[in-house]
N, C-alpha and C positions, 0 to 999 in steps of 0.2 A: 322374343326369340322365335316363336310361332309362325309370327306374320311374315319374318324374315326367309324362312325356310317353309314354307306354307308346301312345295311340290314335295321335298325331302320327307317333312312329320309326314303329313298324308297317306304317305305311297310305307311309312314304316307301320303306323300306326292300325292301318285296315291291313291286320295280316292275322292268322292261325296259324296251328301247328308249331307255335314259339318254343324252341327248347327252353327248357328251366334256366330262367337268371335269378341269383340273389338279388332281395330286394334293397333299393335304394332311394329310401325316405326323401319325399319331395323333389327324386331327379327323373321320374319316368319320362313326363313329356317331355322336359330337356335334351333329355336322352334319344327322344325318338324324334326330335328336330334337328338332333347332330349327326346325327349315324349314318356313316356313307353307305352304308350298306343294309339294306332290311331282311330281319329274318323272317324264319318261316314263309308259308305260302299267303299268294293275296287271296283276297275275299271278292275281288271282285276286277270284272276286265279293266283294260286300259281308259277304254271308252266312257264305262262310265267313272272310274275314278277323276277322269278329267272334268266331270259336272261338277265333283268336291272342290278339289282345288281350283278348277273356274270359280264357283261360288265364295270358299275361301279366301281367294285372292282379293276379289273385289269386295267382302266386306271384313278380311279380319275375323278374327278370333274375339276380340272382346267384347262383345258382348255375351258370346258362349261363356267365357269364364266368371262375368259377372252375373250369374245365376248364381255358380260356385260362391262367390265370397259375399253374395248376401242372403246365405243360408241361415245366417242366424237372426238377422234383421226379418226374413220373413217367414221366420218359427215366432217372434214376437208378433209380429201384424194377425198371425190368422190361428194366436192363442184361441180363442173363442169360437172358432169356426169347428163344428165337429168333422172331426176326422176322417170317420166312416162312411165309404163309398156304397151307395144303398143298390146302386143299378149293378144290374148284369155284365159281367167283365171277364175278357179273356186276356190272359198272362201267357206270353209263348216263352219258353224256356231255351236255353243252349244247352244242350247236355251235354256238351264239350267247354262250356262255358271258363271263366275261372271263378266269376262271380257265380256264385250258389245261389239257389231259389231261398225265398224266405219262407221261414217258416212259421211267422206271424203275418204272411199277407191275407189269409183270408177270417183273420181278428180285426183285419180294418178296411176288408173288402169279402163281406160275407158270400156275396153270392159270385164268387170269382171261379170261372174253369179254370184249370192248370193244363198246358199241354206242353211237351218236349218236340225239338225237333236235335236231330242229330247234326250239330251245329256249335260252334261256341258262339261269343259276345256276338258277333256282325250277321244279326240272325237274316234280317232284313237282305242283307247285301248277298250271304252267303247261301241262301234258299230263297230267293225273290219267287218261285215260283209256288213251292210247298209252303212258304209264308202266306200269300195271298190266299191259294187254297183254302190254306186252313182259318182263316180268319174268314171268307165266305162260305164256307161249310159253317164254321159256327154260327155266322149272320142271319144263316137259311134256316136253322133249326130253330133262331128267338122269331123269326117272322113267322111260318109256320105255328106257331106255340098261339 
């Protein structure tokens, strides 16, 4: 369904500002590869959305999805591998997000900074400049250190 509608999902999928929809168990990306029409605002210009769906086009979605369904397969493989991430780590947040920060990330990433940017999910897309920023500010102060 994906592959099919690869400009459609795309151009629905990279948006903010989504009014409230009730939720429908296992139909989102369905949903957002049929929909003649995308809501809310994009996340990002014409130009670059066209690198996605270039990229998309030419290699498909499944392999992105088969991360997804061998989530339990390699919660078995890497049983024994300790969890805890020991290095220094920055976490940029959306504080427009819908996904919420965790509040056991830094029980399996001790030495992890938290920052916000005023932004939901498309942090990357939707502050490309205040993203990089602040991920080289952070950089500057562990070299410095």
């Amino acid at each position: 369904m994906l592959d099919a509608h690869t400009d459609r999902f795309l151009r629905n999928l990279f948006r903010n500002n989504l009014p409230p929809a009730p939720p429908e168990p296992g139909m989102m990306m369905i949903n957002l590869a049929t929909a003649a029409a995308p809501a809310g605002d994009p996340v990002m210009s014409g130009e670059d959305l066209a690198v996605f769906i270039a990229a998309f086009e030419e290699t498909g979605f499944t392999a992105s999805i088969n991360w997804y369904r061998n989530m339990d397969r390699n919660w078995h493989i890497l049983a024994d591998v300790d969890p805890i991430v020991r290095q220094p780590a920055l976490m940029i947040y959306g504080t427009r997000d819908m996904i919420p920060p965790s509040e056991a990330l830094a029980d399996f990433v001790p030495n992890v900074e938290m920052l916000s940017l005023d932004s939901g999910h498309w942090i990357q897309q939707e502050k490309p400049g205040e993203t990089t920023r602040t991920i080289l500010d952070w950089l500057a102060v562990r070299q410095a250190a």
